[in-house]
N, C-alpha and C positions, 0 to 999 in steps of 0.2 A: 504494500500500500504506500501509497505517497499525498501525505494529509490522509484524507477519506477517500482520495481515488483509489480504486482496485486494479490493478496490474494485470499483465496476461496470466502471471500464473498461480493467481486467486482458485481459481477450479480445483486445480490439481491439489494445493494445500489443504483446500475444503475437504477434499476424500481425504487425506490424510486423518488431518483431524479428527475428523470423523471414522473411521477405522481404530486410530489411540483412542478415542472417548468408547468406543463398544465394549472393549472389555476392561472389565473398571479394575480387575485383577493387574492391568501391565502397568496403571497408573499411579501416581499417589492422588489423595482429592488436591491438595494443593495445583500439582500440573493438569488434573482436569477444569479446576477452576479459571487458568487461563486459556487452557485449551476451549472452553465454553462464548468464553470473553475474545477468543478469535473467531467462534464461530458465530459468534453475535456481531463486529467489525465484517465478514465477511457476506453476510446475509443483507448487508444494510447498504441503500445509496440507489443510484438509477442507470450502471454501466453495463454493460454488455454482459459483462465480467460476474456483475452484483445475480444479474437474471442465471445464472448459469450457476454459481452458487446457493442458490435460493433453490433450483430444480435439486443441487444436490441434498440440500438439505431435509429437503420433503421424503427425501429416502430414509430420511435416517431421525423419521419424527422419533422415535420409539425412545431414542436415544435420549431423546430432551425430553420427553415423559418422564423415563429413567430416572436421570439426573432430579428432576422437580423434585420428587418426594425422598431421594435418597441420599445426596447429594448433604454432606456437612455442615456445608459453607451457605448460608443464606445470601450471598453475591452471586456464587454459583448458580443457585435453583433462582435466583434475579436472572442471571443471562441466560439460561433455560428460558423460562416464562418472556422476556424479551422478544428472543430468537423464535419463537414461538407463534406470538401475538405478530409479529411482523408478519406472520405469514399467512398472506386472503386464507386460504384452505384450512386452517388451522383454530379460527378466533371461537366459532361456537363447540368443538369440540375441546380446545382446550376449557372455556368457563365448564362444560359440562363435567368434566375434569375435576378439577378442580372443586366444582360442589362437591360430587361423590370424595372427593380426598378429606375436604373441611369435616365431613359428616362422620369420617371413621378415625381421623387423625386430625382433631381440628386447631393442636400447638404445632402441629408441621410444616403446616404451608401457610404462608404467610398469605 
């Protein structure tokens, strides 16, 4: 990235990322904490780049579900829920979400 633009090889780091955030066993929460907070930088803005990252991510909602309720770090299940809400396809599924989490867990999710 340079400022908020997204560079060509914004895609490619997104599967990354997202590959290290899958199994939370290779991670510590800390490095998925910012690994979250690049996948929220990368989700975000209106380049070529940004659209093409936003399809990756849609692959890999499950991931940021994941994260929301399990996730340590309340920054972290922040840029979860972020990365999330940014995405059209996502916004009544996630609040749906999220009710049912409040209802069985309702100090966990903010």
């Amino acid at each position: 990235m340079i400022q908020s633009s997204l560079m060509g090889p914004a895609p490619a780091a997104t599967a990354v990322v997202l590959a290290a955030l899958a199994d939370p066993a290779v991670t510590t929460p800390v490095a998925r904490t910012a690994l979250l907070g690049l996948l929220l930088a990368f989700g975000a803005g209106d380049t070529v780049q940004q659209e093409e990252c936003e399809e990756l991510i849609r692959g890999g909602v499950w991931i940021l579900y994941r994260e929301l309720v399990t996730h340590p770090s309340g920054i972290a299940r922040e840029h979860a829920y972020e990365t999330l809400s940014n995405l059209d396809t996502e916004r009544d599924r996630l609040e749906s979400f999220l009710r049912a989490s409040r209802a069985q867990h309702p100090s966990d999710v903010d």
